[in-house]
PyMOL Python script that loads the backbone (N, CA, C, O; Angstrom):
from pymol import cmd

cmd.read_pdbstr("""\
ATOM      1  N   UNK A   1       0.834  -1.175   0.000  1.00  0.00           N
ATOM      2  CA  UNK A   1       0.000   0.000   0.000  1.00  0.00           C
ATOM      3  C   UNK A   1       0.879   1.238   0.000  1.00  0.00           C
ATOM      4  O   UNK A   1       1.473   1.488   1.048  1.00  0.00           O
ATOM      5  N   UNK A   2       1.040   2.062  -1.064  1.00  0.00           N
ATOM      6  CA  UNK A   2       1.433   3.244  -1.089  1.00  0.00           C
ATOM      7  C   UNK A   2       0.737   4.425  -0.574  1.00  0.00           C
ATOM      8  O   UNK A   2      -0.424   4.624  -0.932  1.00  0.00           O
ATOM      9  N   UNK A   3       1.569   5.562   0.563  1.00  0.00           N
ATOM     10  CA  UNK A   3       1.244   6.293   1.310  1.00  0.00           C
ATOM     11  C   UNK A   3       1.155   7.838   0.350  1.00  0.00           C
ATOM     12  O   UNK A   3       2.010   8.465  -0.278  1.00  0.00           O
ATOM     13  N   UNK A   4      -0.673   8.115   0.663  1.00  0.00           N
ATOM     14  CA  UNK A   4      -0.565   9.471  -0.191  1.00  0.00           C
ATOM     15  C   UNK A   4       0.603  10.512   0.385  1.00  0.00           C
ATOM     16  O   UNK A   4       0.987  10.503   1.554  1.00  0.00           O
ATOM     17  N   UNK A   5       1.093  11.406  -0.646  1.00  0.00           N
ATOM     18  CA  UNK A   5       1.675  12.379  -0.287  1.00  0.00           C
ATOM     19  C   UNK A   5       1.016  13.593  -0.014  1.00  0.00           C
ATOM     20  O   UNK A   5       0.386  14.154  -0.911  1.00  0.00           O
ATOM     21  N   UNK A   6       1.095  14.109   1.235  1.00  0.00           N
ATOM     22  CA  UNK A   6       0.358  15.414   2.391  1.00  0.00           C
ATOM     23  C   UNK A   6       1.575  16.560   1.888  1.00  0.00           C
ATOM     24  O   UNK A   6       2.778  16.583   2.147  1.00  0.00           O
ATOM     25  N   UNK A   7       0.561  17.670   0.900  1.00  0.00           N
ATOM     26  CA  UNK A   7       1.357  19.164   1.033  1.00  0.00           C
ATOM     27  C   UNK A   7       0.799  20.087   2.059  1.00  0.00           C
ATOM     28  O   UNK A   7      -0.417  20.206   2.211  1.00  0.00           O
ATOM     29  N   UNK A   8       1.597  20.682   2.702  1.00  0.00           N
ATOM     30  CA  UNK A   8       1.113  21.613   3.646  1.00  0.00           C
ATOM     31  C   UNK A   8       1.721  22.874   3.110  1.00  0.00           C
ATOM     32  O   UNK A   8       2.890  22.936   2.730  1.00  0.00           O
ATOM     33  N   UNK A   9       0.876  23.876   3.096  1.00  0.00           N
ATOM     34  CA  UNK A   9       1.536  25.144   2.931  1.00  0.00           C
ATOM     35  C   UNK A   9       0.960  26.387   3.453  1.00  0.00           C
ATOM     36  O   UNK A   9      -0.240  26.639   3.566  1.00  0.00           O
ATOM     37  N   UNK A  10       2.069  27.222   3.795  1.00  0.00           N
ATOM     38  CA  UNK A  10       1.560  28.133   5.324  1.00  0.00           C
ATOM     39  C   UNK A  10       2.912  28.765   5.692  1.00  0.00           C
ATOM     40  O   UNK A  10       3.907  28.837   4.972  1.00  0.00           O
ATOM     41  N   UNK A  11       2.773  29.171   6.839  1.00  0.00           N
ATOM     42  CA  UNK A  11       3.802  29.898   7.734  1.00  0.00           C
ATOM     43  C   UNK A  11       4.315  29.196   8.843  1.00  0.00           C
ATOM     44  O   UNK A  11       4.937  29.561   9.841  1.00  0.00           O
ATOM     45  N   UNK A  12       3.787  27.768   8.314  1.00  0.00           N
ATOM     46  CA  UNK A  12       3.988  26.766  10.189  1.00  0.00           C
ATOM     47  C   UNK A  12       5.451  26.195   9.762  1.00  0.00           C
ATOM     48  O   UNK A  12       5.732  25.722   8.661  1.00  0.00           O
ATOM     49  N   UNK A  13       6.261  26.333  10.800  1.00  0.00           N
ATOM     50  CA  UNK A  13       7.316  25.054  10.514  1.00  0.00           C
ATOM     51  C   UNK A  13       8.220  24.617  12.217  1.00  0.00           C
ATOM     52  O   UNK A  13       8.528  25.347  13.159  1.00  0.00           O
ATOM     53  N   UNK A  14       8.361  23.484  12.045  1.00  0.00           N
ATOM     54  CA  UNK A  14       8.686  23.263  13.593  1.00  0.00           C
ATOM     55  C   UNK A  14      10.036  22.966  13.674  1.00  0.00           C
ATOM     56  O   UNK A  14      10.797  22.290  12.982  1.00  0.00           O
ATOM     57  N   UNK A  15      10.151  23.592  14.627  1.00  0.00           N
ATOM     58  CA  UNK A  15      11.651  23.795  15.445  1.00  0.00           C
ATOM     59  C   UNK A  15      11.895  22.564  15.815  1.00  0.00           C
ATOM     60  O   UNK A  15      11.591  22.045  16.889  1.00  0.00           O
ATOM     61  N   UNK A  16      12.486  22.061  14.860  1.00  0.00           N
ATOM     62  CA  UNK A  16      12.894  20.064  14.985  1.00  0.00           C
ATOM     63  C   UNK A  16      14.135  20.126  16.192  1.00  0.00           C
ATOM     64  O   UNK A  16      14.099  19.326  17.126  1.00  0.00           O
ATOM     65  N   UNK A  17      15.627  21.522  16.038  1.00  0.00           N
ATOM     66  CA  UNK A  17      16.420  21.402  17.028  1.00  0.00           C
ATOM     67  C   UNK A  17      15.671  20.935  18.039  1.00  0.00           C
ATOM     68  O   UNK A  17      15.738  19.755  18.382  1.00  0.00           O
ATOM     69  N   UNK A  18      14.703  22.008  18.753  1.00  0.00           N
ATOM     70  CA  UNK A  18      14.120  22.463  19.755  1.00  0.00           C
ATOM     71  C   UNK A  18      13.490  21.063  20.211  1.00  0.00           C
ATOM     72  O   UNK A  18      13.884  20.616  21.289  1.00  0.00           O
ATOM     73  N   UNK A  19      12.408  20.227  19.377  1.00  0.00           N
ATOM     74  CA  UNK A  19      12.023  19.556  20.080  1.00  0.00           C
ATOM     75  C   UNK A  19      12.771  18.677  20.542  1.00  0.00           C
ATOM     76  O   UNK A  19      12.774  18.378  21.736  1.00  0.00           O
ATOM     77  N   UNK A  20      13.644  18.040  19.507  1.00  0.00           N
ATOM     78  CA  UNK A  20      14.964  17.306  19.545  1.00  0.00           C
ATOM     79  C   UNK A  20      15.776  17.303  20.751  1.00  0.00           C
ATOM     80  O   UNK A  20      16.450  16.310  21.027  1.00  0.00           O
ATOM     81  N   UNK A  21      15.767  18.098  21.322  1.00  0.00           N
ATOM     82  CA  UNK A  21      16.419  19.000  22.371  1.00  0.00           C
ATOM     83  C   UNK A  21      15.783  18.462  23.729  1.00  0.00           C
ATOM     84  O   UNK A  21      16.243  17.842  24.688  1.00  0.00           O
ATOM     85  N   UNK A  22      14.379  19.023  23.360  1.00  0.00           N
ATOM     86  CA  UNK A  22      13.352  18.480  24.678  1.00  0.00           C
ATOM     87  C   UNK A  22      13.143  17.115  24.742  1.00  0.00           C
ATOM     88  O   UNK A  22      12.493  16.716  25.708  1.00  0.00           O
ATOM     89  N   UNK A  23      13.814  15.756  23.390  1.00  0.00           N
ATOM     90  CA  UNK A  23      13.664  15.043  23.747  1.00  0.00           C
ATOM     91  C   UNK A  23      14.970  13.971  24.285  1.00  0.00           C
ATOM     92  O   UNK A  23      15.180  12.793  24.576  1.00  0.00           O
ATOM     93  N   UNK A  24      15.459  14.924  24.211  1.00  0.00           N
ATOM     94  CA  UNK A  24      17.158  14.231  24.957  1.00  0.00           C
ATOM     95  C   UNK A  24      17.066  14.448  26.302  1.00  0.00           C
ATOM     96  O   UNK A  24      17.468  13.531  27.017  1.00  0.00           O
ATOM     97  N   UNK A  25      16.603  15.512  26.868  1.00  0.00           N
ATOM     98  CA  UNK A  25      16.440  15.979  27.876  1.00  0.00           C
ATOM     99  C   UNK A  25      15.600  15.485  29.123  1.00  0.00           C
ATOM    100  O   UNK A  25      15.967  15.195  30.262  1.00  0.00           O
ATOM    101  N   UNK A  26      14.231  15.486  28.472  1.00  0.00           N
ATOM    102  CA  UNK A  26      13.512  14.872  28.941  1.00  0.00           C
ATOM    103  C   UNK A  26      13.572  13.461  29.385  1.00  0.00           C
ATOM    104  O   UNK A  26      13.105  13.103  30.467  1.00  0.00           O
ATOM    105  N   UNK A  27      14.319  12.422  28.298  1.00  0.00           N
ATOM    106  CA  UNK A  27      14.692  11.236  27.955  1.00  0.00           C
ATOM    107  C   UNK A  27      16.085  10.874  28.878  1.00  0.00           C
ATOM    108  O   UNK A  27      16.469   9.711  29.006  1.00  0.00           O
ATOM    109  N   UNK A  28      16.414  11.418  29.170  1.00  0.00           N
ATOM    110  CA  UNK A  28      17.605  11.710  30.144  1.00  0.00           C
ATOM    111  C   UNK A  28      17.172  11.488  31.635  1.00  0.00           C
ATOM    112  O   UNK A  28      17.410  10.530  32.370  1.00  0.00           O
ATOM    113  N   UNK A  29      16.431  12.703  31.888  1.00  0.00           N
ATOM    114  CA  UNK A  29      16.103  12.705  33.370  1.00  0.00           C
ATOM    115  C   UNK A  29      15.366  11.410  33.554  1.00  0.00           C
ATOM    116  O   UNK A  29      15.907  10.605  34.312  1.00  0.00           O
ATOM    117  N   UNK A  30      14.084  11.020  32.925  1.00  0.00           N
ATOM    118  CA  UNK A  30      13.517   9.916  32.840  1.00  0.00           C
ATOM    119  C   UNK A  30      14.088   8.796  33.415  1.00  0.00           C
ATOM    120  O   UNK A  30      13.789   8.159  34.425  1.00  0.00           O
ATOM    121  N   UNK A  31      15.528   8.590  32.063  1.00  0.00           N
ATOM    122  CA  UNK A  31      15.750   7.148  32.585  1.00  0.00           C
ATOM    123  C   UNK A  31      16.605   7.121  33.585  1.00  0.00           C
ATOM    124  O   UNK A  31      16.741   6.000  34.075  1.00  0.00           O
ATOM    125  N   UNK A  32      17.513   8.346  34.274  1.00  0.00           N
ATOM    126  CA  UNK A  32      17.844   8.766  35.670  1.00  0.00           C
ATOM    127  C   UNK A  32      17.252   7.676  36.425  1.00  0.00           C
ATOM    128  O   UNK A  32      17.638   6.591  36.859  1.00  0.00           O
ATOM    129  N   UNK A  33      15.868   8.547  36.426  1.00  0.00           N
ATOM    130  CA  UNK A  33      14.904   8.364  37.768  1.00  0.00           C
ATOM    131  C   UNK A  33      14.534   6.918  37.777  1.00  0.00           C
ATOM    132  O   UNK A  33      14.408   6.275  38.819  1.00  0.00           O
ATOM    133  N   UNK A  34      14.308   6.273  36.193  1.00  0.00           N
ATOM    134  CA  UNK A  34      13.894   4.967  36.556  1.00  0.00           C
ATOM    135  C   UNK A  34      15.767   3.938  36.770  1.00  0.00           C
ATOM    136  O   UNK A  34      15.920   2.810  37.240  1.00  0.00           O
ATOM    137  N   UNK A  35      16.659   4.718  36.320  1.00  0.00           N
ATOM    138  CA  UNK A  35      17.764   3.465  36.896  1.00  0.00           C
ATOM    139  C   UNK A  35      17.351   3.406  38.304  1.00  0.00           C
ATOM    140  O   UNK A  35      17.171   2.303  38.820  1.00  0.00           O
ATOM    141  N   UNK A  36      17.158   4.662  39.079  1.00  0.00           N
ATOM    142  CA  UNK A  36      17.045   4.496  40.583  1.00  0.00           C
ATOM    143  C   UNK A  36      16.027   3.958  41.288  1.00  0.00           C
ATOM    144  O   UNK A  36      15.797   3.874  42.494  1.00  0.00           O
ATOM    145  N   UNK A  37      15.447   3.604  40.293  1.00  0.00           N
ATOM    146  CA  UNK A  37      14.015   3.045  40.762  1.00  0.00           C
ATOM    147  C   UNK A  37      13.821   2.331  41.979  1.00  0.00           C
ATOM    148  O   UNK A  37      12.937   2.568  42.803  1.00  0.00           O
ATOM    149  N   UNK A  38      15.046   1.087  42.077  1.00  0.00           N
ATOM    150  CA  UNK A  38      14.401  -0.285  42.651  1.00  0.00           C
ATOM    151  C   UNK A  38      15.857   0.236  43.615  1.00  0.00           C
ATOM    152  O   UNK A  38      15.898  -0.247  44.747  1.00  0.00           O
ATOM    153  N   UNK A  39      16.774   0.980  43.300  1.00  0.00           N
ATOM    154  CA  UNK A  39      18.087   0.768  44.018  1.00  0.00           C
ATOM    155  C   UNK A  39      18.574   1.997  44.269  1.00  0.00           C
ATOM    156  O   UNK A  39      18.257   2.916  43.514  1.00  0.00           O
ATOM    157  N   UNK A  40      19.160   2.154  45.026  1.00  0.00           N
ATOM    158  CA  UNK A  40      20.146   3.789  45.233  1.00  0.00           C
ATOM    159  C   UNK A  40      21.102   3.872  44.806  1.00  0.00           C
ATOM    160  O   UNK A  40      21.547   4.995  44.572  1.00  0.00           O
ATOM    161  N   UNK A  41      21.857   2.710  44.509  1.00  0.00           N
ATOM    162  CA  UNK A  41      23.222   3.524  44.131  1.00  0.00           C
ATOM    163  C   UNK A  41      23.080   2.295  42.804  1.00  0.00           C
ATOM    164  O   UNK A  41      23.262   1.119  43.120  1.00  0.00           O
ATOM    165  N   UNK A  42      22.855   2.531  41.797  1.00  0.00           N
ATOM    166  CA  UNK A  42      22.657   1.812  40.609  1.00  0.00           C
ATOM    167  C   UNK A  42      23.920   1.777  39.776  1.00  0.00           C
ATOM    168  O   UNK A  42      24.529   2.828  39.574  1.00  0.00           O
ATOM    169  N   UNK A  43      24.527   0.143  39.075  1.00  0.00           N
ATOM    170  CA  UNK A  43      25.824   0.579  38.212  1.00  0.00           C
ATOM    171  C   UNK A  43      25.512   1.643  37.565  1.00  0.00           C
ATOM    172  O   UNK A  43      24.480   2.314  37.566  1.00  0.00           O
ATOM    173  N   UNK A  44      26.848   1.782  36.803  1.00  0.00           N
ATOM    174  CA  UNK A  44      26.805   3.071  35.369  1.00  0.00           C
ATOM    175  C   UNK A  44      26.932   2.265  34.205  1.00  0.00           C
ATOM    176  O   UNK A  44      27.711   2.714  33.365  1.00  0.00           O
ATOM    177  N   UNK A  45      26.226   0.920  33.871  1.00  0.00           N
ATOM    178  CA  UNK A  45      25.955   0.327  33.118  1.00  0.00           C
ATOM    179  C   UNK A  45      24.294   0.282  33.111  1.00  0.00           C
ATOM    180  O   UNK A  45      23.644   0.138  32.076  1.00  0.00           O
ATOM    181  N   UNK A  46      23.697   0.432  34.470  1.00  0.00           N
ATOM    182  CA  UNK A  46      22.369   0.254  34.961  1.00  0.00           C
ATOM    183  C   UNK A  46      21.817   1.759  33.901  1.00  0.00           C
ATOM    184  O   UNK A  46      20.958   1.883  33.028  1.00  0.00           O
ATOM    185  N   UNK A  47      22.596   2.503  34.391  1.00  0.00           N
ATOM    186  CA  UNK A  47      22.149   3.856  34.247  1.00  0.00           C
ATOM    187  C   UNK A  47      22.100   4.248  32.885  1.00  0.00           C
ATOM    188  O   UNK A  47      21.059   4.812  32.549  1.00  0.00           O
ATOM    189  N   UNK A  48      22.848   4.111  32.144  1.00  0.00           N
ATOM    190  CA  UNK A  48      23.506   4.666  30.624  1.00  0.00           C
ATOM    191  C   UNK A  48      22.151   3.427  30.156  1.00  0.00           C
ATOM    192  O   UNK A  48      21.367   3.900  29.332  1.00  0.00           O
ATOM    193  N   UNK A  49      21.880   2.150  30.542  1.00  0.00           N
ATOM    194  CA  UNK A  49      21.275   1.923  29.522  1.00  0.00           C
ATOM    195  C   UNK A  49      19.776   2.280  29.717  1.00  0.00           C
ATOM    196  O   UNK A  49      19.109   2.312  28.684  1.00  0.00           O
ATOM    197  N   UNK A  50      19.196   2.532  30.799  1.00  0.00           N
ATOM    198  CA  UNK A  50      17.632   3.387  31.213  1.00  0.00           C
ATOM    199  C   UNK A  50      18.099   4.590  30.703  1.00  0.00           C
ATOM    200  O   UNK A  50      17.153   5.301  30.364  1.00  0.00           O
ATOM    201  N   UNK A  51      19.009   5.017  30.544  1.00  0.00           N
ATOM    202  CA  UNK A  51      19.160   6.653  29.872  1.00  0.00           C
ATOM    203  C   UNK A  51      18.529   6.618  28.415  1.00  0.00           C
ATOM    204  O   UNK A  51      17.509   7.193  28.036  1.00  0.00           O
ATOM    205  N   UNK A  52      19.416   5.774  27.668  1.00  0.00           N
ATOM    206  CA  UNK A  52      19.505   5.416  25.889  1.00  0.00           C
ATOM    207  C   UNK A  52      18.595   4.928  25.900  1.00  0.00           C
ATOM    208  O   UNK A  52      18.435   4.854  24.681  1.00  0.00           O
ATOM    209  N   UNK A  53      17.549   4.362  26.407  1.00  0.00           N
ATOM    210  CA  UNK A  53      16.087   3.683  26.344  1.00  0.00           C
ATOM    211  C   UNK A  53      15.313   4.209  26.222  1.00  0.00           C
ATOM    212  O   UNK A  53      14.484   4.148  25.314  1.00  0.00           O
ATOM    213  N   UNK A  54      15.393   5.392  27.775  1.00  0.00           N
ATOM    214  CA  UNK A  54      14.399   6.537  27.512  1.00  0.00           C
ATOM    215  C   UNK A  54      14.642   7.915  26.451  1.00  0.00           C
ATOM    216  O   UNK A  54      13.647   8.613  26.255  1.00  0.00           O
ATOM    217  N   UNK A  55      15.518   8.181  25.994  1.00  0.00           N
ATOM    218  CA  UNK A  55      15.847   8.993  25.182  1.00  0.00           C
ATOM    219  C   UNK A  55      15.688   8.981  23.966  1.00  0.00           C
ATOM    220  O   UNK A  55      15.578   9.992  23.271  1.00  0.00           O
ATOM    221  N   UNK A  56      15.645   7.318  23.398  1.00  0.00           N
ATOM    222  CA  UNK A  56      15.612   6.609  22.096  1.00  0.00           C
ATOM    223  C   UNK A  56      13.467   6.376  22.191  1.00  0.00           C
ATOM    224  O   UNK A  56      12.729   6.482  21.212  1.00  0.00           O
ATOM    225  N   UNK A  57      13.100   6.127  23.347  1.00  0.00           N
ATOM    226  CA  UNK A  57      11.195   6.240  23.114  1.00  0.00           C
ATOM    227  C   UNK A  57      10.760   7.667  22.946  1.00  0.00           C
ATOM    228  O   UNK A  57       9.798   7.911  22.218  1.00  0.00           O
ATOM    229  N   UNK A  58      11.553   8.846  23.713  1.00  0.00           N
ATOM    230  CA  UNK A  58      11.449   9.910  23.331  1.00  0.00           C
ATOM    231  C   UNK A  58      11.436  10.442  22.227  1.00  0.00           C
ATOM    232  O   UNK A  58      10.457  11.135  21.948  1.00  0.00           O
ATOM    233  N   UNK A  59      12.540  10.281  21.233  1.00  0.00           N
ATOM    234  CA  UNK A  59      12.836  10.636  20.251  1.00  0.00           C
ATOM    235  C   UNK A  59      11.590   9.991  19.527  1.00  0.00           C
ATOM    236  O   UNK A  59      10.952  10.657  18.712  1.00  0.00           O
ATOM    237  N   UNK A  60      11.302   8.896  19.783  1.00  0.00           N
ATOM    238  CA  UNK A  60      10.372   7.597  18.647  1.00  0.00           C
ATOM    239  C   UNK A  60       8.667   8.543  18.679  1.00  0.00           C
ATOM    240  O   UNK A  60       7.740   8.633  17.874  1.00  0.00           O
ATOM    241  N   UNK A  61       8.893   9.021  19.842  1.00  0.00           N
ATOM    242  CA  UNK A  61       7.156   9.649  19.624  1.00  0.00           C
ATOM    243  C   UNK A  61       7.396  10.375  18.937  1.00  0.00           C
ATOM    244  O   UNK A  61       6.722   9.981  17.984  1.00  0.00           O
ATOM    245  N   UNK A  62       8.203  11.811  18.388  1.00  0.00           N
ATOM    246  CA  UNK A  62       8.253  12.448  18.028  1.00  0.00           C
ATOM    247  C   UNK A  62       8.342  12.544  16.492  1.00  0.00           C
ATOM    248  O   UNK A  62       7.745  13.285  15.711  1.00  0.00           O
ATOM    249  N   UNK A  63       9.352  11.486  16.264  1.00  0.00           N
ATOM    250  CA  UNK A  63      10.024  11.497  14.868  1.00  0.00           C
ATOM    251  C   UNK A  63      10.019  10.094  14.491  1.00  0.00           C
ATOM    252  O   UNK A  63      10.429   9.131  15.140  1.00  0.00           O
ATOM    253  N   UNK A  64       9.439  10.135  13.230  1.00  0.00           N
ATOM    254  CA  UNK A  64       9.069   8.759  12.310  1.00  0.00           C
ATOM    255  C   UNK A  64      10.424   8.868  11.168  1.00  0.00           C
ATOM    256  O   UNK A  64      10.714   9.773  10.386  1.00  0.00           O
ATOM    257  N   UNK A  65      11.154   7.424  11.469  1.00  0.00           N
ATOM    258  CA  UNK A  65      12.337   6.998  11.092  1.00  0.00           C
ATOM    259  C   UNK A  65      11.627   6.033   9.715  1.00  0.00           C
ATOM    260  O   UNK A  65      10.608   5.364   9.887  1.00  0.00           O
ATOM    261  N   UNK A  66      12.134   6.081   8.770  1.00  0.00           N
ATOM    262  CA  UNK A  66      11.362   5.380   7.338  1.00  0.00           C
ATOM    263  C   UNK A  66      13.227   4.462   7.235  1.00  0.00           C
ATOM    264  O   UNK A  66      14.342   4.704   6.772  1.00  0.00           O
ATOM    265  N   UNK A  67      12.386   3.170   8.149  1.00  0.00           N
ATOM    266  CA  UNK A  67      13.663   2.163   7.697  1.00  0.00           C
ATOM    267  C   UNK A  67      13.908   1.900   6.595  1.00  0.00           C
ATOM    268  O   UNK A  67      15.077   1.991   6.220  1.00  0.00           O
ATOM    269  N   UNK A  68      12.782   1.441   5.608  1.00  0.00           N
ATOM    270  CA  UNK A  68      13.108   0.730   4.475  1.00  0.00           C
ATOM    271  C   UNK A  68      13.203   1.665   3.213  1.00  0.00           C
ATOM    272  O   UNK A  68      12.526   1.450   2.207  1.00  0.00           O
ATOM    273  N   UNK A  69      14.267   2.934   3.347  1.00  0.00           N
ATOM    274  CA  UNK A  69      14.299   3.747   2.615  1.00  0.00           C
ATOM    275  C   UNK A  69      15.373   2.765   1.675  1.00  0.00           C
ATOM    276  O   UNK A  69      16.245   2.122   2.260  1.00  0.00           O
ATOM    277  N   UNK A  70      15.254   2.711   0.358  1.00  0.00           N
ATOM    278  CA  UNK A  70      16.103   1.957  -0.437  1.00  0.00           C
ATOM    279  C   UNK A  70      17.202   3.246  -1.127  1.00  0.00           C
ATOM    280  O   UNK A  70      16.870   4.407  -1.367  1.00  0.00           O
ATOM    281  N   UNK A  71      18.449   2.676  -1.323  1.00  0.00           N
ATOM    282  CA  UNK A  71      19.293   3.313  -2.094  1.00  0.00           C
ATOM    283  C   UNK A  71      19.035   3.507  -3.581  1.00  0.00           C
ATOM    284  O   UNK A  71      19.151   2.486  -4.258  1.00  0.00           O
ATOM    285  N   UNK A  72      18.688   4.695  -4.250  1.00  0.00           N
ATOM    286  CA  UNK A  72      17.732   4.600  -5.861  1.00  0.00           C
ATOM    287  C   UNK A  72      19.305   4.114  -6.522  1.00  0.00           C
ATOM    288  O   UNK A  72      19.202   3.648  -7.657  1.00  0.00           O
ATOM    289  N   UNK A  73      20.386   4.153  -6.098  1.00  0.00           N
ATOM    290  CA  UNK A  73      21.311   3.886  -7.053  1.00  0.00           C
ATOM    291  C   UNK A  73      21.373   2.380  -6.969  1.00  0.00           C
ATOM    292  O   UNK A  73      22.129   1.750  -7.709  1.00  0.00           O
TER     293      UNK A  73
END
""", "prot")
cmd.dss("prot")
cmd.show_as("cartoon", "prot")
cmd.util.cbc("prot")
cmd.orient("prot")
């Protein structure tokens, strides 16, 4: 099934840094709070990977990644 193509045209355009931004951020503190969840002093293996988890679902609400983009060459 091929996806119609949506033109929009206007004065709207979104500050992709910006949200981008809010979603590292956000995605950050997040998975902070959940390494500490169950433990207080959590590895820095515990931590880095609840970080990149939550930062990487963050990003995923926001921004639609088109895996099966093919190389035209």
């Amino acid at each position: 099934m091929k996806k119609a193509k949506i033109t929009v045209s206007g004065g709207m355009r979104v500050r992709t840094y910006e949200v981008l931004r809010r979603c590292i951020e956000e995605g950050a503190e997040y998975g902070w709070m959940r390494a500490h969840k169950h433990t207080d002093a959590p590895d820095a293996d515990a931590i880095k990977d609840q970080m990149v988890t939550a930062v990487l679902n963050a990003v995923s609400e926001y921004f639609h990644f088109d895996d099966d983009v093919q190389d035209p060459g």
